[in-house]
C-alpha positions in Angstrom: -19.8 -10.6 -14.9 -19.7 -10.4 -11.2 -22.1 -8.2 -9.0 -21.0 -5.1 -6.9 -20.8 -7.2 -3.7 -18.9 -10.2 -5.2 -16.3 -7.9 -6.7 -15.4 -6.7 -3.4 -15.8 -9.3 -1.4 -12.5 -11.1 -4.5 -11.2 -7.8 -4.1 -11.1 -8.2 -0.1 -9.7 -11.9 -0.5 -6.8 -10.4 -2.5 -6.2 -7.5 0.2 -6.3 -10.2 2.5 -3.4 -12.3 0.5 -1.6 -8.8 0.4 -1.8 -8.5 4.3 -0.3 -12.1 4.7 2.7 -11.6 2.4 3.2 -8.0 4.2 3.6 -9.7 7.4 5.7 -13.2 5.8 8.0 -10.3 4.2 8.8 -8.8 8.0 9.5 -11.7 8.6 11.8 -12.5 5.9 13.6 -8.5 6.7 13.8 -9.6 10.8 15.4 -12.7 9.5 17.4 -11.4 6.7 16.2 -14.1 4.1 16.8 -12.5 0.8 15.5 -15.1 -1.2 12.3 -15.3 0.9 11.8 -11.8 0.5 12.1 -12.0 -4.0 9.7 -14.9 -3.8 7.1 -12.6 -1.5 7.8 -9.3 -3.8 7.2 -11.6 -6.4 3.6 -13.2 -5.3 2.8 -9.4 -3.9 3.3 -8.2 -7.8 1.0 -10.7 -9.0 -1.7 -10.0 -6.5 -1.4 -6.3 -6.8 -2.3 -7.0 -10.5 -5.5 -9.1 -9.9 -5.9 -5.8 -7.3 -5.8 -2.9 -9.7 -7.9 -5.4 -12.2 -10.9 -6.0 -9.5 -10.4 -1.8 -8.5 -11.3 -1.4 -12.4 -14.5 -3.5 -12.1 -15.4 -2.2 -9.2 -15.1 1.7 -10.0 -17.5 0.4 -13.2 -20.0 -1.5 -11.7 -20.0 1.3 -8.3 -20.2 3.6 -11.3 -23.3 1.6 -12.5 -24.7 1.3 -9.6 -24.6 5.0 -8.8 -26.2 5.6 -12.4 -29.4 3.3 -11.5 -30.0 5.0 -8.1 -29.9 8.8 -9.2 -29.7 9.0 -13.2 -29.8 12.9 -13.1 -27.0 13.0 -10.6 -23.4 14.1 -11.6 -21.1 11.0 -11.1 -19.0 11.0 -8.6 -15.7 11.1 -11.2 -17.5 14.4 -12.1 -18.0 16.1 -9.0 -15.4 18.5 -7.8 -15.1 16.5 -4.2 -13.8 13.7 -6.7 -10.4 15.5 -7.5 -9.7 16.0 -3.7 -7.7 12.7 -2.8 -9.0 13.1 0.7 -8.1 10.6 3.5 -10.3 8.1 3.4 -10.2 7.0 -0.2 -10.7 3.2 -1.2 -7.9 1.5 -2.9 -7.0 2.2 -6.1 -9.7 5.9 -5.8 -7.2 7.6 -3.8 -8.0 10.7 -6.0 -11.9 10.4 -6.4 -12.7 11.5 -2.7 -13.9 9.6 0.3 -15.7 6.4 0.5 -19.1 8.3 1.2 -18.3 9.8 -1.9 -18.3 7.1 -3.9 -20.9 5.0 -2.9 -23.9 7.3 -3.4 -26.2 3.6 -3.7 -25.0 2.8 -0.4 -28.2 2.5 1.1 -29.6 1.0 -2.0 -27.2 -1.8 -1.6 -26.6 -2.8 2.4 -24.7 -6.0 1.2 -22.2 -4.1 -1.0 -22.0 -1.0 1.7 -20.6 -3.7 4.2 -17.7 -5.5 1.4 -17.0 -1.7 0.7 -16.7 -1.3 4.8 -14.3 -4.3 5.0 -12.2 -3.5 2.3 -11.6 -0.2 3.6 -10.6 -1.9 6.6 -8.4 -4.1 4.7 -6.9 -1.5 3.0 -5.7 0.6 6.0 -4.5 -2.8 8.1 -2.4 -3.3 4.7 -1.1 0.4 4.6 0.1 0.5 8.2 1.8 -3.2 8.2 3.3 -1.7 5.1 4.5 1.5 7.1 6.2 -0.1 9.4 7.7 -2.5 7.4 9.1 0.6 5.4 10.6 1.9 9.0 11.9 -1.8 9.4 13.4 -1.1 6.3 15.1 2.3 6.8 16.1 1.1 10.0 18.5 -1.7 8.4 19.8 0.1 5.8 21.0 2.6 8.3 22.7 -0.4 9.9 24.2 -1.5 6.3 25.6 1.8 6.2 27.4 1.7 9.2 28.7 -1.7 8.5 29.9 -0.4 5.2 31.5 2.4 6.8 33.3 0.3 9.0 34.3 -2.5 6.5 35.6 0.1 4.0 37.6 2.2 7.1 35.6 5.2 6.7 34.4 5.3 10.3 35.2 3.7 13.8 32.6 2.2 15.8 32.2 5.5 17.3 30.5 6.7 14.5 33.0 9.0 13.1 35.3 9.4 10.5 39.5 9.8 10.8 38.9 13.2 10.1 36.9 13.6 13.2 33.6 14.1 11.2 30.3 12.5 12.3 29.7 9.5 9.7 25.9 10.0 9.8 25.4 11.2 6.4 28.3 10.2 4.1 28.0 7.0 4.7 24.6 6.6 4.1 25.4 8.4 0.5 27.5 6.3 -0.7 25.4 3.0 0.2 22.4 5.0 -1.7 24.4 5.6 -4.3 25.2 2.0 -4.9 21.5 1.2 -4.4 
């Protein structure tokens, strides 16, 4: 079995395959490749798999780890700052408290404290590529919806309907709905 260090530092590699796809997938949305975009969600599934899998082995050997430097300590999945879900989290311990929290052999392990450092890193670079992708998203499925609304005669390129009502919402509904 792997060590602490070499767990995060596969775990970091697939964070960093995570980041690539995020930003080949904005692509894909800016350039409206559909196909492009299955075959990324498609890779992205499989390496959020081997993610989840190395978060596992990771929790158990951090969890081993934390054993060896304080045996009469309560674990950190025991201690009441572990049900928090504070800001801060590492992947896949979003509800087990901060980092800090969960490396109490930290200081034990410098190697390990700086993967665990760089994964965090990873993590939030991932989270906020994903955000905006998410925007990117919303963003063009607002413009589907008006299309829609314009294809099917619901609304005029004023943005409202025969009837004189904004087309802001109904619109949007009804594409929804079909999603």
């Amino acid at each position: 079995m792997a060590s602490l260090t070499e767990t995060l530092e596969m775990e970091a590699q697939v964070y960093q395959g995570l980041i690539k796809l995020a930003l080949e997938k904005r692509n894909a949305l800016k350039k409206g490749d559909l196909n492009h975009l299955e075959s990324i969600t498609g890779a992205e599934n499989l390496l959020l798999r081997r993610a989840a899998a190395l978060s596992r082995q990771r929790e158990g050997l951090s969890a081993d780890a934390s054993e060896k430097q304080k045996p009469d300590s309560v674990s950190a999945e025991e201690s009441p700052e572990a049900e928090t879900g504070r800001k801060g989290a590492l992947p896949g311990n979003q509800n087990r408290g901060t980092a800090a929290d969960q490396m109490p052999w930290a200081e034990a392990d410098p190697p390990s404290a700086d993967a665990m450092a760089r994964l965090a890193r990873l993590a939030e670079e991932l989270r906020q590529i994903n955000q905006l992708n998410g925007e990117m998203i919303r963003h063009l499925l607002d413009y589907v919806n008006f299309s829609l609304g314009l294809a099917l005669g619901e609304t005029s390129a004023e943005g409202y309907y025969r009837t004189g009502k904004s087309s802001g919402l109904k619109v949007g509904r009804k594409l929804n709905r079909w999603l």
